[in-house]
C-alpha positions in Angstrom: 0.0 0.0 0.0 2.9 2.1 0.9 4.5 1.6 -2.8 0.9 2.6 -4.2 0.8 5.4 -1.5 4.1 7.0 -3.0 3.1 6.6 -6.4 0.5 8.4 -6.5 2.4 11.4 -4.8 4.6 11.6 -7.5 2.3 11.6 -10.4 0.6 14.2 -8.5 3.7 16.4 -8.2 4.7 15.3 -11.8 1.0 16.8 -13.1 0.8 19.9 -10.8 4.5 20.8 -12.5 3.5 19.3 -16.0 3.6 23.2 -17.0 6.7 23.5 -15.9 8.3 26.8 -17.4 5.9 28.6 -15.8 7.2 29.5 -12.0 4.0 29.7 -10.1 3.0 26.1 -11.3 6.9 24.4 -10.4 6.3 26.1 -7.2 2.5 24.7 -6.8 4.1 21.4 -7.4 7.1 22.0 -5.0 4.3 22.9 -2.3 2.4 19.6 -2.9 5.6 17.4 -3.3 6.4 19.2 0.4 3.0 18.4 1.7 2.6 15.1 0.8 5.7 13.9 2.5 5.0 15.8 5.6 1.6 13.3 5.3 3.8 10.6 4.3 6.5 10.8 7.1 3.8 10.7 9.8 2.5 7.2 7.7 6.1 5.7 7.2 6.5 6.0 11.3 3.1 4.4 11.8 4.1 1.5 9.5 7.6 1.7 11.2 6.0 1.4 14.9 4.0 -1.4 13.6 6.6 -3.7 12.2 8.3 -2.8 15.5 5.3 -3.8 17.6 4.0 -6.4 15.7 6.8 -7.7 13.1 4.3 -7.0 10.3 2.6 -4.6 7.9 0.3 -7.5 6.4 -3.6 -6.5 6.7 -4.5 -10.3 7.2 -1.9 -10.2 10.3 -1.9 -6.8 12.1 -6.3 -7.2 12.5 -6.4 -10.4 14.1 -7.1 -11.0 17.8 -3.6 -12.0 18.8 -2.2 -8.9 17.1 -3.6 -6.1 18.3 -3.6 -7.5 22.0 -0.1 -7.1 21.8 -0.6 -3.5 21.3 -1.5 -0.5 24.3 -4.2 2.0 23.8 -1.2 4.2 23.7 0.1 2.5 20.8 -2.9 2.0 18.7 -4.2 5.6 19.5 -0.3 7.4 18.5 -0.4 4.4 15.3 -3.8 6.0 13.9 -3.4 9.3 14.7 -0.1 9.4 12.6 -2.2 7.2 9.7 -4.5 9.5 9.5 -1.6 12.3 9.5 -0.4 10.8 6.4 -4.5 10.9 4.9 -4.6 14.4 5.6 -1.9 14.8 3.4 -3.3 13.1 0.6 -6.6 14.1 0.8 -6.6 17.8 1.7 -7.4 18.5 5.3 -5.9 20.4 7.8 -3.2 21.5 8.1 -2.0 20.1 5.7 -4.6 21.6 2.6 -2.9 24.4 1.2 -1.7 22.4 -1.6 -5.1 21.9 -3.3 -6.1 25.3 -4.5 -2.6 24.9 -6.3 -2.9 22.2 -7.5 -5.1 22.7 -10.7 -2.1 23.9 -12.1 -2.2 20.5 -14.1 -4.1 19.9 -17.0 -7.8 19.5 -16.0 -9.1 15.9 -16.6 -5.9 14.9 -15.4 -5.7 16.9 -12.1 -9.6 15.8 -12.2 -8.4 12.0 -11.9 -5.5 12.2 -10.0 -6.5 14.4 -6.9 -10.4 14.2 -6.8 -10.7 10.2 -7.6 -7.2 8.8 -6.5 -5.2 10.8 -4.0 -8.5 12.4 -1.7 -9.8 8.7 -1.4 -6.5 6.9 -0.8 -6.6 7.9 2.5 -10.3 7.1 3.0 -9.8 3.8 1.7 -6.7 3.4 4.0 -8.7 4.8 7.1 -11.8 2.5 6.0 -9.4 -0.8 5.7 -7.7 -0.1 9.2 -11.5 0.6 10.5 -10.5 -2.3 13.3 -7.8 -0.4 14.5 -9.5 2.7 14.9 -12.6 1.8 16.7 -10.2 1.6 19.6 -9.1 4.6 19.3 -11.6 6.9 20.2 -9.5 10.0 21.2 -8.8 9.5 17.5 -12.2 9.3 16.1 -12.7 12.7 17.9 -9.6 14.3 16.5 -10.9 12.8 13.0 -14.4 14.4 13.5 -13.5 17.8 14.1 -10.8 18.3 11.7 -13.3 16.9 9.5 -16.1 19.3 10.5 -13.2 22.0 10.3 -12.3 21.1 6.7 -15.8 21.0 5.6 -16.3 24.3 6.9 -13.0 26.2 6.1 -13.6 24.5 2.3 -16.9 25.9 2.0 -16.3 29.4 3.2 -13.2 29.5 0.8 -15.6 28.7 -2.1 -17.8 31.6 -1.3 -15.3 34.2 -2.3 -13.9 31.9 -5.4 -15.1 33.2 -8.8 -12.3 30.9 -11.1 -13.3 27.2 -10.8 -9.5 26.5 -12.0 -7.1 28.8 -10.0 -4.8 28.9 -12.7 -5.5 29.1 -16.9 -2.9 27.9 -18.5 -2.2 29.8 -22.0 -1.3 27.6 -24.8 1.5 27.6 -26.9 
């Protein structure tokens, strides 16, 4: 998933900076690229404190029984707290949003596929897969619920003022 995880990050910076002679889109691409691994560090240490805890980054073998009693409420809390870290860098929230608006540097089905369908639900899908995990962490459900609600909100209030549905026009050659 990781592999996938990565992937994905780079076709995003490679399609926010596919304009690339232009200076305000290399530096939208910069700003996701910087972003994403701030996202992406916080996930590497989760999957780092779980091969350390458990010997394993294997779906089948981290959700069984045996497994997770090995691990603390400590541990699973500070494990999907920095998961979801790393899907707030993927999918937009905060603090770690300001990337998006820049982000339709790219050309538009493109940036359409890549960021709306792929990057925004990778970190869903990972929070939906490791469901197990965090319905034992309730101090993280919280945390995920109100920087949800504060997403929702900041989003919509941005979109009130925004008259461009594409921040940036690209002009042809």
């Amino acid at each position: 998933m990781f592999i996938g995880w990565e992937g994905v990050g780079l076709c995003s910076y490679l399609l926010i900076g596919f304009w690339f002679k232009k200076e305000d889109y290399t530096k939208a691409a910069s700003k996701a690229f910087i972003m994403n691994r701030i996202g992406d560090l916080a996930f590497l240490i989760a999957l780092f404190m779980l091969i350390n805890k458990l010997g394993t980054v294997t779906f089948s073998e981290i959700f069984t029984t045996e497994a997770l009693a090995k691990l603390s409420s400590f541990d699973i809390t500070i494990i999907t707290t920095l998961l979801f870290v790393g899907a707030t860098g993927k999918s937009a929230q905060i603090p770690l949003y300001t990337w998006l608006p820049d982000a339709m540097a790219g050309p538009t089905p493109v940036s359409a596929l890549i960021h709306a369908a792929t990057m925004v639900t990778a970190g869903i899908y990972m929070i939906a897969r490791s469901n197990l995990m965090y319905s034992m962490a309730p101090g993280t459900l919280n945390c995920i619920a109100i920087i949800g609600i504060a997403t929702a909100l900041l989003a919509a209030s941005i979109a009130l003022k925004q008259n461009d549905i594409k921040k940036y026009w690209p002009t042809l050659p």
